[in-house]
C-alpha positions in Angstrom: 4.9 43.5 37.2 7.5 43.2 34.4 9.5 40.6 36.2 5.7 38.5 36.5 5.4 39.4 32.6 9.2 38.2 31.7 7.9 35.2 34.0 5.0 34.1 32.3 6.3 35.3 28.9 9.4 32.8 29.6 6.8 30.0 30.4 5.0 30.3 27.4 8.4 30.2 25.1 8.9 26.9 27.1 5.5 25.3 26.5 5.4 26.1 22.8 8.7 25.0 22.2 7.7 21.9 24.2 4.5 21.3 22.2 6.4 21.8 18.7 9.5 18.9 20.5 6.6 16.5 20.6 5.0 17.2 17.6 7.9 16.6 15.8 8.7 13.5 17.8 5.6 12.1 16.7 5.4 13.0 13.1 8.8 11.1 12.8 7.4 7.8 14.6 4.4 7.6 13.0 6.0 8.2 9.6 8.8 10.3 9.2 11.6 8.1 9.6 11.5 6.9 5.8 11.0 8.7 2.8 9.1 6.1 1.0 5.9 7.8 1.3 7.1 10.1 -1.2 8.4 7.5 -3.5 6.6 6.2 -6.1 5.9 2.5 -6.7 4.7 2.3 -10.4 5.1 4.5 -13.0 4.2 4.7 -16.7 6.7 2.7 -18.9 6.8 2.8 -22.7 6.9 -0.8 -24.0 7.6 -0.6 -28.1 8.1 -4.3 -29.4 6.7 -7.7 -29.9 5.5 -9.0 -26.7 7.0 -12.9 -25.9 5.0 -15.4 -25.9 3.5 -16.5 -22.2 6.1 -18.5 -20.3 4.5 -21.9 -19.7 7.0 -23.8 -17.4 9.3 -25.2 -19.4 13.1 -23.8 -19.9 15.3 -24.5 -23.0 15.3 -25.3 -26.3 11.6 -26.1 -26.6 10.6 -22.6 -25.1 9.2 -21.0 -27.9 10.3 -17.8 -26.6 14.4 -18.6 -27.7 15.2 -16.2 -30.2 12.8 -13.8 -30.0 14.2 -10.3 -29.4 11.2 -8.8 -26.2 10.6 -5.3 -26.0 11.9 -2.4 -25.1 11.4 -0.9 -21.7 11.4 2.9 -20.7 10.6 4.0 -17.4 11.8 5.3 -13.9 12.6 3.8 -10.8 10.8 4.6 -7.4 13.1 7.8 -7.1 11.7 9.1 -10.7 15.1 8.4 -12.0 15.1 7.5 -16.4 15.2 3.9 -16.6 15.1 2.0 -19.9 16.0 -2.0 -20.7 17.0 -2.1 -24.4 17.3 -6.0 -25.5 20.3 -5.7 -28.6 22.4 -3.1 -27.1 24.7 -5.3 -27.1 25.0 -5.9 -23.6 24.0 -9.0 -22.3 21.0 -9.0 -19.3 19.5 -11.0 -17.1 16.3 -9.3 -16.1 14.0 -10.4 -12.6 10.5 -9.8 -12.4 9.3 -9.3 -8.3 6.1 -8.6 -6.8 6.4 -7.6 -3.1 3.7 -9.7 -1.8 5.1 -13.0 -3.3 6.8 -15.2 -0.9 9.0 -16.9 -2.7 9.8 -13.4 -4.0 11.0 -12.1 -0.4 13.1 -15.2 -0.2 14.7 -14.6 -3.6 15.3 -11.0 -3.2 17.5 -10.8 -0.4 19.4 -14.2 -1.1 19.9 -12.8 -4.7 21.2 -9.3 -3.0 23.5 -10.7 -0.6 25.4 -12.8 -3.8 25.5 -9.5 -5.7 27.0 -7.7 -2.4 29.4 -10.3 -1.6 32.9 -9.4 -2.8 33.5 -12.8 -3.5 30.6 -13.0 -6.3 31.1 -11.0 -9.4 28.6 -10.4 -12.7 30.5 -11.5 -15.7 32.0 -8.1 -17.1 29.2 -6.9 -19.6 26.4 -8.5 -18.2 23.2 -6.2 -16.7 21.3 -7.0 -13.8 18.0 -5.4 -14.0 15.1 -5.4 -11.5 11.4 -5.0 -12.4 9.3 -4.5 -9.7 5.9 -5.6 -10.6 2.0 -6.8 -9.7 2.2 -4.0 -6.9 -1.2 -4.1 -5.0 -1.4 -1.2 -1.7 -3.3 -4.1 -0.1 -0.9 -6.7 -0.2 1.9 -7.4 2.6 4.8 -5.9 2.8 4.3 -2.8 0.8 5.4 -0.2 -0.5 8.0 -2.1 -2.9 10.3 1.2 -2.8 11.2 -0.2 0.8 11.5 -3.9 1.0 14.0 -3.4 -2.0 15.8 -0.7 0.5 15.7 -3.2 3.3 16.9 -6.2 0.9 19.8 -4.0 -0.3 19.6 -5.0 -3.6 21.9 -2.9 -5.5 21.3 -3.1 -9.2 18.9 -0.9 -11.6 15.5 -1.3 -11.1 12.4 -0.5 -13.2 8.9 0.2 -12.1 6.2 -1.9 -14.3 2.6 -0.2 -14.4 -0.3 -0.9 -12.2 -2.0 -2.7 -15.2 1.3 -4.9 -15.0 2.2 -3.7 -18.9 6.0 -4.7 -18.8 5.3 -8.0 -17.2 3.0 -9.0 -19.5 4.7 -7.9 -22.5 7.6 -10.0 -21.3 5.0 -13.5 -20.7 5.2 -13.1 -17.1 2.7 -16.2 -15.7 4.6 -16.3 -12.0 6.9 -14.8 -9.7 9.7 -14.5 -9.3 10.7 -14.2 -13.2 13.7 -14.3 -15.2 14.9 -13.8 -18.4 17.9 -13.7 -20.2 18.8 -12.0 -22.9 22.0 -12.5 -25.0 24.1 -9.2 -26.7 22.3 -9.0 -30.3 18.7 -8.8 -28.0 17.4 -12.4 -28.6 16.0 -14.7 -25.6 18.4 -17.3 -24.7 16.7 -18.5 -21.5 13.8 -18.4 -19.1 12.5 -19.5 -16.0 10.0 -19.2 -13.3 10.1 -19.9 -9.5 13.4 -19.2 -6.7 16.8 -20.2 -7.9 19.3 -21.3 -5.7 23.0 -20.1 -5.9 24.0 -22.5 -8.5 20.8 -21.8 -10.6 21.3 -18.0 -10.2 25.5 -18.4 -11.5 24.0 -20.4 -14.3 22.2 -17.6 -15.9 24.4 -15.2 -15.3 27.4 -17.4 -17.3 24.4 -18.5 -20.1 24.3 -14.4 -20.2 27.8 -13.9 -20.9 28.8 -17.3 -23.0 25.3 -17.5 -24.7 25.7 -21.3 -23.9 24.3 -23.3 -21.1 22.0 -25.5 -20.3 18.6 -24.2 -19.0 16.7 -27.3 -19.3 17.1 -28.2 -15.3 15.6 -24.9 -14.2 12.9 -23.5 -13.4 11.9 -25.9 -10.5 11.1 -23.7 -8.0 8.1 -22.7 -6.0 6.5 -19.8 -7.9 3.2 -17.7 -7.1 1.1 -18.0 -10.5 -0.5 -14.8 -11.9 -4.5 -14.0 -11.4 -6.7 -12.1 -12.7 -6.5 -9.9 -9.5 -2.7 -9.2 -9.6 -1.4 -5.1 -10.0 -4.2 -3.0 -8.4 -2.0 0.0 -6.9 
């Protein structure tokens, strides 16, 4: 009788150990091979300034935008991390706007990623790259944001807007992607709307760090245009 009882005792230990293997086995395919799930993908930021006016297409000179200083931005990224975007300083920025669902968004993204990773490319010394990822909607393709960044690679700071959209707006977001730059005292020297191409992309990073440039040829690039519908999380 004991031998039958270390038997069936033994069998047991194997089928619960068993039934635990696949359990775990299955809780890692269906989600737990990413943390994302536990990231989040807006947060509250704290916008204290002027908001710029809405960006209506056209880059240079005649944007009425130049010369405004835009607000300030504190917030977290998608690991809760202090984030804040402070326009005078003294750093030059260039800061991109990017909403996960946008298509000319995921082509910008990982083409902009793979120039900032390339150890051929360099920011000008003193110039900040910023992301904002923004207009994040759970419905939309290819969320959560917190992971197509992670796929993309992109390796600069990013901040998380609201799910009212509050940075974007307060920056005159009108499409996606979005960029502005802003020179070391805090003032707008440049915007633009729609993908940029290498070129495009060096020439807002050298505007950033000269303060001089001509902006006037971009901004010709496909955009997606903002709606009324945008940034329901």
């Amino acid at each position: 009788m004991s031998d039958r009882s270390n038997n069936l005792t033994l069998l047991i230990g194997g089928a619960v150990a068993v039934a635990i293997a696949v359990a775990l086995a299955v809780a890692l395919a269906v989600g737990g091979g990413s943390d994302s799930s536990s990231k989040q993908q807006v947060a509250f930021v704290n916008v204290q300034g002027s908001a710029l006016p809405p960006f209506e297409g056209t880059s240079g000179p005649s944007d009425p935008a130049i010369g405004q200083i835009p607000p300030s931005l504190r917030g977290a990224n998608f690991d809760d991390e202090r984030v804040e975007v402070n326009p005078g300083d003294g750093r030059p920025m260039v800061v991109g706007f990017f909403a996960h669902w946008c298509p000319h968004c995921q082509a910008e993204l990982p083409r902009l990623s793979d120039w900032l990773n390339d150890d051929a490319n360099s920011v000008p010394e003193g110039v900040d790259v910023i992301a904002v990822s923004t207009g994040v909607d759970r419905g939309s393709p290819n969320y959560p944001p917190s992971s197509w960044f992670d796929e993309e690679g992109w390796p600069e700071p990013i901040i998380l807007d609201t799910d009212t959209n509050a940075a974007a707006q307060a920056w005159g977001l009108t499409g996606y992607p979005y960029f502005v730059v802003i020179d070391g005292t805090g003032a707008v020297i440049g915007r633009t709307s729609g993908e940029l191409d290498q070129t495009q992309w060096e020439t807002l990073l050298n505007l950033a760090a000269t303060g001089a440039g001509d902006t006037s040829g971009l901004g010709g690039g496909e955009s997606s245009q903002v709606d009324a519908g945008d940034g329901a999380e």
